[in-house]
N, C-alpha and C positions, 0 to 999 in steps of 0.2 A: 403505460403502466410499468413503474421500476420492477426490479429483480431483486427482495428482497434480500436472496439467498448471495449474489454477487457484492452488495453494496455492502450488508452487515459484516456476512463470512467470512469474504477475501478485505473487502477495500479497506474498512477500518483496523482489523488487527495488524495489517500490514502497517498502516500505519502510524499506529500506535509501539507496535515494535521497532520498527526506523527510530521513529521520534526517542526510543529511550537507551539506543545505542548509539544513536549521537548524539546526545544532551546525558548520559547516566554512565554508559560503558566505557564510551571513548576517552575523558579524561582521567580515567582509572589506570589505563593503559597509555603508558609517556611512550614506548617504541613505536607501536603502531595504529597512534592515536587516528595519521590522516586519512590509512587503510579503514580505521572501523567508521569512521567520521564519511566515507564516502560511500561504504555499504550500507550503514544505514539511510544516508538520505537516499540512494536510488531507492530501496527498498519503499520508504516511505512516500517518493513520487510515485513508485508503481502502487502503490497502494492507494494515492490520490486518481490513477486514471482505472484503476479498476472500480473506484467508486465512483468515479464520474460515467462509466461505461454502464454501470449497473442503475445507474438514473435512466439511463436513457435506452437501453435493452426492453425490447416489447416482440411478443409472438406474435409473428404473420401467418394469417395458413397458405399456404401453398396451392396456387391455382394452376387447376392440369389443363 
């Protein structure tokens, strides 16, 4: 069972905001195009493993 709270919450806004500071902000900014251009795509691959993580995130119970 996914985690909806992980996949929706974190994975996609993150990714969605990557996506629009490297494709929207970065060429607005000519000095420090490559700086923004790199923090968005990390931001947006961590945004891809937190959604990929929230797929596959399931509650075990704990055997005493």
């Amino acid at each position: 069972m996914a985690s909806k709270a992980i996949t929706v919450g974190v994975g996609i806004p993150m990714i969605i905001v990557g996506a629009l500071m490297a494709w929207l902000w970065a060429p607005i900014e000519a000095d420090l195009q490559n700086q923004i251009e790199l923090v968005g795509s990390i931001i947006g691959i961590l945004g891809v493993v937190f959604f990929i993580s929230g797929l596959f995130y399931t509650k075990e119970p704990v055997m005493h």
